[in-house]
MIMAR-639981 format. One record per residue: residue in three letters; x, y, z of N, C-alpha, C in turn. Coordinates in steps of 0.05 Angstrom, whole numbers, plus 32768, in hexadecimal, padded with zeros to 4 digits. Example, Ala and Ser with C-alpha at 12.3 -4.5 7.8 and 13.67 -1.06 7.14 Angstrom:
MIMAR-639981
ALA81087F8E809C80F67FA6809C81087FBE809C;SER81017FD3808E81117FEB808F81028001809D;
END
This chain:
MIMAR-639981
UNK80117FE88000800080008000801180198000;UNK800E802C7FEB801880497FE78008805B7FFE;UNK8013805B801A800180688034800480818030;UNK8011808F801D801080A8801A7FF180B48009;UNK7FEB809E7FF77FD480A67FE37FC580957FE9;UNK7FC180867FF57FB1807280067F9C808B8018;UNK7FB1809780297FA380AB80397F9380C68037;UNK7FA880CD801D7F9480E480067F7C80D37FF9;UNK7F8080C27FED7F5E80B37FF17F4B80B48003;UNK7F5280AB801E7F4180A780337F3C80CB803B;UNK7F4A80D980367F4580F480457F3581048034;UNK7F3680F9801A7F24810D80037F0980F88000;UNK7F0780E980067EF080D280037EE180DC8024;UNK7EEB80E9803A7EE280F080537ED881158048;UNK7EE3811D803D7EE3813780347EC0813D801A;UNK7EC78127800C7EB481267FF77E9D81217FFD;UNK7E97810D80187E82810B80277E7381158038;UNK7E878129803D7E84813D80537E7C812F806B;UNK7E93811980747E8E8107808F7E9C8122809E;UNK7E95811B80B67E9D812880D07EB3811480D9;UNK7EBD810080D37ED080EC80E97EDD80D580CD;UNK7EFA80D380D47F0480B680C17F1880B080D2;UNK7F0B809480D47F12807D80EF7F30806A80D7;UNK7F43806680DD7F51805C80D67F63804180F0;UNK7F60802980F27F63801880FE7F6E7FFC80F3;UNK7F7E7FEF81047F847FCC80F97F677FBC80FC;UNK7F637FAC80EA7F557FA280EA7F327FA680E3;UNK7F317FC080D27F257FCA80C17F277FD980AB;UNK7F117FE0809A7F0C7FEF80867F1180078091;UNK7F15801C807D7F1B803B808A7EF68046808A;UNK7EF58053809E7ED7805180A97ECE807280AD;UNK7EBD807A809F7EBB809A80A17EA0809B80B3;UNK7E9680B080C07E8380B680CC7E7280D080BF;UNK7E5D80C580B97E4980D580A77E3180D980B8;UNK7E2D80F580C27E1180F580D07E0F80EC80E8;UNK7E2680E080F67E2180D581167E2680B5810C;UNK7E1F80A780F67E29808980EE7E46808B80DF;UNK7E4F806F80E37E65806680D87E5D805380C7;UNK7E75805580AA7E75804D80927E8D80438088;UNK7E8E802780837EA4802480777EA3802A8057;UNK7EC0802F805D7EC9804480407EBB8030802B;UNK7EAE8028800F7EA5801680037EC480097FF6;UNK7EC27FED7FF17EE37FE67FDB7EF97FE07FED;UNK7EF47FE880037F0E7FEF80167F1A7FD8802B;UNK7F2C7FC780277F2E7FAD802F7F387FB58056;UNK7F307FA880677F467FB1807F7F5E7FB38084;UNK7F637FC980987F817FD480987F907FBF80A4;UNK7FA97FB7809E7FBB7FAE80B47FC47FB380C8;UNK7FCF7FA880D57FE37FBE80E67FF67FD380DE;UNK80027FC380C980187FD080BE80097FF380AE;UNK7FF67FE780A87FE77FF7808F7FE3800F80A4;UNK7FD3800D80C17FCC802480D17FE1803680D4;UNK7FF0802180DD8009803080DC801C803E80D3;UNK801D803B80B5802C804780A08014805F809E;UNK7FF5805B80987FE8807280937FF7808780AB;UNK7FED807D80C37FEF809C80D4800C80A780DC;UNK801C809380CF803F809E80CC803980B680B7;UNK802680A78098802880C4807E801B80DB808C;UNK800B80DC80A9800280F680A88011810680C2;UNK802880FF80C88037810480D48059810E80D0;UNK8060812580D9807F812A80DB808A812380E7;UNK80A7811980E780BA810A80F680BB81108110;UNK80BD812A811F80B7812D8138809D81278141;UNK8086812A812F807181188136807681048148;UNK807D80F68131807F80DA812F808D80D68149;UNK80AA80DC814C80B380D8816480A380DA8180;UNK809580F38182808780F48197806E80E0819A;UNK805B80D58186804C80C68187805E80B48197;UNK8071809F818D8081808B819C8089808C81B3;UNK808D80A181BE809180B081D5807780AB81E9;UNK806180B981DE805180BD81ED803D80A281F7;UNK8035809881D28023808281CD800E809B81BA;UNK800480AE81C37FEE80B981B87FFC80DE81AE;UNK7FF080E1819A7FEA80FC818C7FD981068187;UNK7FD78123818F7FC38133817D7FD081448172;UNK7FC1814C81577FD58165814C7FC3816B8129;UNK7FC3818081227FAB818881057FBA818580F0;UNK7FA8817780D07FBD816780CA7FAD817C80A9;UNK7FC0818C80977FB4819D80867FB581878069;UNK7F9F818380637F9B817380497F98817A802D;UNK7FA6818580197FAB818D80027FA781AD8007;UNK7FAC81B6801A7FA781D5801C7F9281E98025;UNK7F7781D480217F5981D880237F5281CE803A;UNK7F5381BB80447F4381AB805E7F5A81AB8073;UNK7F4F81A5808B7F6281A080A37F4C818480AC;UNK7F63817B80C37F55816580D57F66816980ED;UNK7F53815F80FC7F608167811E7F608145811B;UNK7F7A813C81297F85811D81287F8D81118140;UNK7F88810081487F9080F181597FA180D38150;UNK7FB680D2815F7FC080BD81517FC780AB8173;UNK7FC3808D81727FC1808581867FC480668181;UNK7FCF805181977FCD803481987FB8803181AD;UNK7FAF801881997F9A800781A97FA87FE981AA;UNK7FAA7FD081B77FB37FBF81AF7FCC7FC181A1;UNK7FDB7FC781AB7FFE7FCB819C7FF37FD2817D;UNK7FD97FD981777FD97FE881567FD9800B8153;UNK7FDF801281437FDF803581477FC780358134;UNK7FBC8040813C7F98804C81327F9980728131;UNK7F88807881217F868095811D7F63809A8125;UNK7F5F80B0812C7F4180BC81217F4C80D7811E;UNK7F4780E381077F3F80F780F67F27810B80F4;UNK7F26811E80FC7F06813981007F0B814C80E9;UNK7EFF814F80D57F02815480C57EF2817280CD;UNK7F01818E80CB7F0181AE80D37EF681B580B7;UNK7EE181BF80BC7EDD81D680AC7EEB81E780A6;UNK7EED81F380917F06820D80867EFA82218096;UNK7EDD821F808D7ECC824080947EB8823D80B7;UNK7EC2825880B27EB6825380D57E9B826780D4;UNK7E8A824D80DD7E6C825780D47E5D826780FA;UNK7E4E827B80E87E42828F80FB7E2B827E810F;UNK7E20828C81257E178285813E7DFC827C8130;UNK7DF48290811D7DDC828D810B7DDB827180F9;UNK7DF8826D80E87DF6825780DA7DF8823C80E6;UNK7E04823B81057DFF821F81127DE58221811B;UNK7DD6822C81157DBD822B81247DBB82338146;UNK7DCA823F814E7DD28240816A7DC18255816F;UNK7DB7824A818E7DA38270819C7DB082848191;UNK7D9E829481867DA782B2817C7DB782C78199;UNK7DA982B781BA7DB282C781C97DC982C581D8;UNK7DD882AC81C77DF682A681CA7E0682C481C3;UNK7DFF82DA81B47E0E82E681A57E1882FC81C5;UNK7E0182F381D97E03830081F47E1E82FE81FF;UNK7E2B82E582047E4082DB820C7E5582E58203;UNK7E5582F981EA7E6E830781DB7E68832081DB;UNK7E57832D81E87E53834F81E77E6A83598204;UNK7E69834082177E7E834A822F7E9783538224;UNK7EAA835E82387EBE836582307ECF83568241;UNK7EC68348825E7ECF832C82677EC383208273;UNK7ECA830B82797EB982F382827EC582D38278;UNK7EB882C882867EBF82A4827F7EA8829F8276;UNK7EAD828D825F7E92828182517E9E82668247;UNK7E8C8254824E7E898232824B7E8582268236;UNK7E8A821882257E7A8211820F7E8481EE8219;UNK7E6381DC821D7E7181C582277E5F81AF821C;UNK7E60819982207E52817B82117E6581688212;UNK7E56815981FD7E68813A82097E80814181E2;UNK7E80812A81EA7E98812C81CD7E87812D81B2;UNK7E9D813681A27E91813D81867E768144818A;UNK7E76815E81927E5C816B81977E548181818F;UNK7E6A819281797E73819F81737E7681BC8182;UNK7E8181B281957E9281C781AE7E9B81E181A2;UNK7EB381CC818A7ED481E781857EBD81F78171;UNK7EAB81E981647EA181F8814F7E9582128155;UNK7E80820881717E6D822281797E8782358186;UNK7E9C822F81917EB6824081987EBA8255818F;UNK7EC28245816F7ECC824C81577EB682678150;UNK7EA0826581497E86827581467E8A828D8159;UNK7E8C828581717E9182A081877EA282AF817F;UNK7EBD829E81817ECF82B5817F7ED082C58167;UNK7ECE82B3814A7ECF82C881357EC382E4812F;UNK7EA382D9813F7E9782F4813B7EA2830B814F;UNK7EB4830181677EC2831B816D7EE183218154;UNK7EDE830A81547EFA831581417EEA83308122;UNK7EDA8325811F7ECA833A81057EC083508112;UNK7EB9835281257EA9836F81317EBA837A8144;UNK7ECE837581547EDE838C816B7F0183838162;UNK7F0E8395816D7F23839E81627F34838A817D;UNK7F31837881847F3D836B81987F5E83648195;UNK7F6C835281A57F78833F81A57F6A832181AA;UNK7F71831081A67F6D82F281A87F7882E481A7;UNK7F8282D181BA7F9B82C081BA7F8482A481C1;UNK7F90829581B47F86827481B87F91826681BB;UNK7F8B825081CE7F9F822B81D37F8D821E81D0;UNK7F9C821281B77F8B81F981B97F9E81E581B3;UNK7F9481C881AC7FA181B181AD7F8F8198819E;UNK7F92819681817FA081B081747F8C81C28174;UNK7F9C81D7815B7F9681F881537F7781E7813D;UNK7F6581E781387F4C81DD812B7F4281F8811A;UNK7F368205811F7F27821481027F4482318108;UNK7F39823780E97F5B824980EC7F4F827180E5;UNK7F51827C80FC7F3A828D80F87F5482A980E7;UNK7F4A82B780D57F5382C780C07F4C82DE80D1;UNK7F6282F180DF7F5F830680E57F4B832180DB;UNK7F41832B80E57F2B834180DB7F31835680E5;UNK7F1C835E80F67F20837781087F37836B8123;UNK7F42835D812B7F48834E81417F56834B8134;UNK7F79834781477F8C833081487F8C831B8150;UNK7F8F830981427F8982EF814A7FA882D9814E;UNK7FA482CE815F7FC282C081637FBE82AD8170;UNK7FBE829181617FBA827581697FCF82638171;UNK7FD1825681867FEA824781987FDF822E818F;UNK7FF4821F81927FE681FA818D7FFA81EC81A3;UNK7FF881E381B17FFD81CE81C5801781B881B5;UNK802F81B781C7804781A781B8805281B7819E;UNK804881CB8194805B81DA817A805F81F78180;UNK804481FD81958047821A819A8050822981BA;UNK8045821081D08047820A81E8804381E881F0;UNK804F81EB820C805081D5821A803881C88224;UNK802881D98229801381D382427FF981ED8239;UNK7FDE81EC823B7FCB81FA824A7FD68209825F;UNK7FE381FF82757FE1820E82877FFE8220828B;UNK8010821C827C802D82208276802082418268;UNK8009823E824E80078251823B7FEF826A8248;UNK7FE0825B825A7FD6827082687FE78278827B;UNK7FF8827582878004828D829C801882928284;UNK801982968274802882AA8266801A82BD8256;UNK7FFE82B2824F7FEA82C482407FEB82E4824C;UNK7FE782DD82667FE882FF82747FF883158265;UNK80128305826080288316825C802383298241;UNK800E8315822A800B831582137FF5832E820D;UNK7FE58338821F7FD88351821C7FC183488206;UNK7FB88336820F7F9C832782057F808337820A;UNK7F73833681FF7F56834582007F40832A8204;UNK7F47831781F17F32830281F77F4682E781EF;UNK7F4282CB82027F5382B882057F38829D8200;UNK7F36828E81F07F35827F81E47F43826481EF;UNK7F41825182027F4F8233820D7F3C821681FE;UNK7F4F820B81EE7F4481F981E67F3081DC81F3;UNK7F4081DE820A7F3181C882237F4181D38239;UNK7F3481CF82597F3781DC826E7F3A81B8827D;UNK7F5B81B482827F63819A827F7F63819182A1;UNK7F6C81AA82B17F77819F82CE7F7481BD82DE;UNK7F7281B682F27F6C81CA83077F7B81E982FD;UNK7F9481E482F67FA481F982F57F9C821282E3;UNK7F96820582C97F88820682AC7F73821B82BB;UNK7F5D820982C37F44821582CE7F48822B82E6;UNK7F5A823082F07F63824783007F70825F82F0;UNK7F81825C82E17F88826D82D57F76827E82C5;UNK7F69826782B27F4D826F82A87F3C828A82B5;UNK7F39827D82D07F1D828882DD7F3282A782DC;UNK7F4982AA82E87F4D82C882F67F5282CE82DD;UNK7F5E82C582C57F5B82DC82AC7F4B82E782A3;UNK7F3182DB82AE7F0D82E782AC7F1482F882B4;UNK7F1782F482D47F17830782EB7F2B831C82E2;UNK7F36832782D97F4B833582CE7F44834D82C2;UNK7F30834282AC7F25835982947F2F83468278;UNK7F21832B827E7F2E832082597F1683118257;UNK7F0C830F823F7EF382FC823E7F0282DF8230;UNK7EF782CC82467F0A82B082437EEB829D8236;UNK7EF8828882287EDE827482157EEC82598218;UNK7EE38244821E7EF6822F82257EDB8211822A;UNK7EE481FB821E7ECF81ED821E7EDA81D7823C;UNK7EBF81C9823C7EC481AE824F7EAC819C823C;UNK7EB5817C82497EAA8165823F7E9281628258;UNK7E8A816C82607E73817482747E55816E8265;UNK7E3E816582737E22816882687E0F8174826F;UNK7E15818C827C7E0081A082877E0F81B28298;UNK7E0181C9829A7E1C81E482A57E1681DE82C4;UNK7E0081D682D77E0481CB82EC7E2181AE82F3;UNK7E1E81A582DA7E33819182E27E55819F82D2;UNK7E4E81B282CA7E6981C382C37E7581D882D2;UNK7E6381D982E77E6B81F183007E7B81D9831B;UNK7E6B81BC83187E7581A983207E8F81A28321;UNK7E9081A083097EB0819682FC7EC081AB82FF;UNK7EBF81C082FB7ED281D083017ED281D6831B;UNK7EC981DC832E7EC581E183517ED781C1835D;UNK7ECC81B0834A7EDE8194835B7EF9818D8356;UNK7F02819A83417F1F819D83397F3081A78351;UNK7F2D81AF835B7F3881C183787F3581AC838A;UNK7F4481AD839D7F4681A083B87F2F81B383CA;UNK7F2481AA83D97F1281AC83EF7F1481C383F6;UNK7F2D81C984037F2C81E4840D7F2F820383F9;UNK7F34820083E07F2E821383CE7F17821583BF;UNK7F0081F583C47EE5820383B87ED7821A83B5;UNK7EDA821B83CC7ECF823F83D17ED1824C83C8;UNK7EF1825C83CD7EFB826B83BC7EFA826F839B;UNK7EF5824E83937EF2825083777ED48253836F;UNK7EBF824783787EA0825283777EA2826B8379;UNK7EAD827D838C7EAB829A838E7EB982A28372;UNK7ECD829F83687ECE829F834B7EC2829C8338;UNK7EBB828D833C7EAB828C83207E8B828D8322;UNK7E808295833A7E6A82A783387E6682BF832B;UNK7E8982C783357E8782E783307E9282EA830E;UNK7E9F82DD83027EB582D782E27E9C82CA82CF;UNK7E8C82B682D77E7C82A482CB7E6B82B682B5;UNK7E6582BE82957E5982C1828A7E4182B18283;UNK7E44829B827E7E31828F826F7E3B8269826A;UNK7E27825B826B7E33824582617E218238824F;UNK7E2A8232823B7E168222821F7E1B81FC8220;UNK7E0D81EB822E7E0A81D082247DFC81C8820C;UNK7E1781AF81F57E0081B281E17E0D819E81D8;UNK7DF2819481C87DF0817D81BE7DE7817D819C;UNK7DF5816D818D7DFB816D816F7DEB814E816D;UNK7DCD814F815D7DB7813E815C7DB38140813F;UNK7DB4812B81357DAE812281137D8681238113;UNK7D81813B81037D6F813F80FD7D5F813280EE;UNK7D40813780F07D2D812980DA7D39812E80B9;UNK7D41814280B07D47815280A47D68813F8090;UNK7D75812F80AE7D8C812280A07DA2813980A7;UNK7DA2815280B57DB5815C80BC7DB7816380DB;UNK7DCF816A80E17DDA816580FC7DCF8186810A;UNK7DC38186811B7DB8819B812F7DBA81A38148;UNK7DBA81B9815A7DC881B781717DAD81C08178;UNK7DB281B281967D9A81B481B07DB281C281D0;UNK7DA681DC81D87DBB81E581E27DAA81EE81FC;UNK7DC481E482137DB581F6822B7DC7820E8234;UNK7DB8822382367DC9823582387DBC82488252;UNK7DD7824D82627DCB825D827A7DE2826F827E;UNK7DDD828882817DE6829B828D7DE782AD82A2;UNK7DFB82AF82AF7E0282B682C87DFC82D482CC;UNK7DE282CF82E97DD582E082F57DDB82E4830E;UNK7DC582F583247DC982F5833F7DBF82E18344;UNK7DAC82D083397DA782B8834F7DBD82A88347;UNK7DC3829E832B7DDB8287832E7DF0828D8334;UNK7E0082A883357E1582AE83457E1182A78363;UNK7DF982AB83737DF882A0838E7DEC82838394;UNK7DE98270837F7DE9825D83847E0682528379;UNK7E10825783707E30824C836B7E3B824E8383;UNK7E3A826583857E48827883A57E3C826583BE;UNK7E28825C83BA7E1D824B83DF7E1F822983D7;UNK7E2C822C83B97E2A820C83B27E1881FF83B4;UNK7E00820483A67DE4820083A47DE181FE8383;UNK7DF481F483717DF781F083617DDA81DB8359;UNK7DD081CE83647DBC81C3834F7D9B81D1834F;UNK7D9E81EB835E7D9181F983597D8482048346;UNK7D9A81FD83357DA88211830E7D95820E8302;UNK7D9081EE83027D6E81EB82F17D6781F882EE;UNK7D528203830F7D3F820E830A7D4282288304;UNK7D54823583027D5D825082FB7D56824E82D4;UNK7D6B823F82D17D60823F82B27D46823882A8;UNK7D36822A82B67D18822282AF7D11823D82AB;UNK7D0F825382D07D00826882CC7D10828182C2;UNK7D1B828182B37D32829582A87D33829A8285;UNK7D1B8291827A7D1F828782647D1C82A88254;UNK7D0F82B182627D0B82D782577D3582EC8259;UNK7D3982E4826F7D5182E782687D6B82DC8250;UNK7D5682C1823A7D6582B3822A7D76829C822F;UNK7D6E829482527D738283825C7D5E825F824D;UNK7D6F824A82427D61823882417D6E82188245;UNK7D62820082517D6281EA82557D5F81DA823E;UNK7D7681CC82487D7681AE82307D5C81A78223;UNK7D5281A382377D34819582387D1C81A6821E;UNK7D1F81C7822B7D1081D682187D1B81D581FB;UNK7D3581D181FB7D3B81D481E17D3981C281D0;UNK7D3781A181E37D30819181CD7D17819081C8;UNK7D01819B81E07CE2819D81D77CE581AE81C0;UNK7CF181C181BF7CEC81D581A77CF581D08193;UNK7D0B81AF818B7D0E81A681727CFB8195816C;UNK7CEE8183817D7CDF8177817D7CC4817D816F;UNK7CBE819A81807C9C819E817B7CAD81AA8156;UNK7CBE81B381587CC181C581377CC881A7811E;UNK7CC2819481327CC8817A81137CEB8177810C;UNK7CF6817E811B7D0E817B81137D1E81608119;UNK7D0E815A81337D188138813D7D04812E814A;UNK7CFD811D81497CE6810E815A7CE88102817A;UNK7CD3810281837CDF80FB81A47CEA80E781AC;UNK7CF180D481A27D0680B981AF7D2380C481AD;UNK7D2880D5819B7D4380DA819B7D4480F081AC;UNK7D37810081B07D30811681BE7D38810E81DA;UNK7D2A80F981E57D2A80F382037D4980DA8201;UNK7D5580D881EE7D6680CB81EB7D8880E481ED;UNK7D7980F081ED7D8F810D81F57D8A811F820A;UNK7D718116821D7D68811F82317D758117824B;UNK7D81812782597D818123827D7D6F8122828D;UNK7D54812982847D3C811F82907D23811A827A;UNK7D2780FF82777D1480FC82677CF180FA826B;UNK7CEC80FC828A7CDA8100828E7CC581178293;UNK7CE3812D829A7CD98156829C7CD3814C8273;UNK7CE8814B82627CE28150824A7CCD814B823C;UNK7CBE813082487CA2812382417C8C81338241;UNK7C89813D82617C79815382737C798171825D;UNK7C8E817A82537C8F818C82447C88818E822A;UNK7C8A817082207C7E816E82067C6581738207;
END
């Protein structure tokens, strides 16, 4: 096998389909993901070992390569004839090296064109604050990110510095300077690149994932500072994302960190990416923004309070998972088994239908 053009096949055959994912593994066909399903490539006999492994050597540079061996696992964005990117993971399972591939959009589409609450555009009029963007995987997190920040990059005259790991949609300076870090080529660490960010005279800071306590501290006081910070978690509801971050800390700094981020906390968007009646992929989002009551329930750690704040908050632009999938629901976009199949309460969602 020629794994050089072996792989430009599989990457323009993932491209031409417009899959979201190409699964490359021993012991199968090269397998794209179309719509939330997986597809083997058609013609396509299983990989070897040898075969996995020569592919994700061709999409790799020699220091790559070294560090994969090093490590066992890689991430790192892999540019395909000039036009497409993929955010890559390269990794052993069973002494085989396996890849998955996320295939980036070039263009980074507006708040309007993901379909997202129009009153997300709230979360970017601050001039600081911490804002959440969180869900489970491939949920399209970096994307709604991506959406935020550009539209500050087109409308205010900022700075913008980003880490991520890797660097994923590649945003074209406008009114804003824009300056993107990538993890292993540009810095060491998250938390290495935020205590140096300060130095950098940032306006708004952009963190690709918020990995370990330190990360999430630095984070919070560069809110607290005067910088508007955007940073996702693998979280499934912003009660359980005030969670995760408050438990990162040892016992005796809870406090102190709830008092944080009562006071830094903008807004947090949970969301979920649901294959529609329609055959296309749709987001169902909960989104709540930080008031005087949820600042003092953070603050007395009364965190599952939050609910009901967003139930009766909905005039403020405040809304629940639940409402949002009633409101794809009742609009024909998805039907209710899948609906309550993406529900944390599928029995409030019933009641609402």
């Amino acid at each position: 096998m020629d794994y050089s053009e072996s792989l430009k096949k599989y990457l323009a055959i993932t491209v031409e389909k417009n899959a979201s994912d190409l699964h490359l593994a021993a012991g199968y066909p090269p397998i794209i993901r179309i719509n939330g399903e997986l597809w083997a490539i058609p013609k396509e006999a299983p990989l070897s070992a040898r075969d996995s492994q020569g592919l994700a050597f061709a999409l790799m540079t020699p220091e790559q390569q070294n560090q994969f061996l090093k490590f066992k696992e890689i991430d790192f964005s892999y540019a395909f004839e000039g036009k497409e990117r993929f955010r890559t993971n390269v990794f052993f399972q069973r002494g085989c090296v396996s890849c998955a591939l996320r295939l980036i959009s070039t263009k980074i589409r507006t708040i309007s064109e993901l379909n997202l609450p129009p009153i997300m555009q709230k979360m970017i009029d601050s001039e600081q604050g911490f804002v959440l963007i969180t869900g489970p995987t491939s949920h399209g997190k970096s994307t709604t990110l991506a959406a935020l920040v550009d539209t500050i990059n087109h409308t205010r005259c900022d700075h913008i510095i980003t880490i991520e790991d890797p660097i994923e949609y590649l945003f074209t300076p406008d009114c804003s300077v824009v300056e993107q870090r990538e993890l292993n080529s540009d810095t060491y660490s998250f938390s290495m690149a935020l205590r140096s960010v300060f130095r950098q005279d940032p306006d708004v800071i952009m963190i690709g994932e918020m990995r370990d306590a330190e990360t999430i501290s630095t984070a919070l006081t560069a809110a607290e500072t005067g910088h508007l910070v955007f940073a996702t978690l693998h979280t499934n509801s912003a009660p359980q994302s005030i969670h995760r971050i408050v438990d990162s800390f040892p016992a005796e700094q809870q406090s102190q960190v709830r008092a944080q981020l009562s006071a830094s906390l903008l807004g947090i968007v949970s969301q979920r990416l649901i294959l529609s009646n329609k055959g296309k992929m749709i987001p169902a989002c909960e989104v709540l923004f930080n008031n005087f009551a949820v600042g003092n329930l953070i603050r007395e750690n009364k965190i599952h309070e939050i609910p009901l704040v967003i139930d009766t908050s909905f005039k403020d632009g405040m809304i629940s998972l639940n409402k949002s999938l009633a409101n794809l629901v009742k609009a024909g976009e998805i039907d209710l088994q899948k609906a309550l199949s993406y529900s944390l309460n599928p029995q409030e969602l019933e009641a609402l239908i």
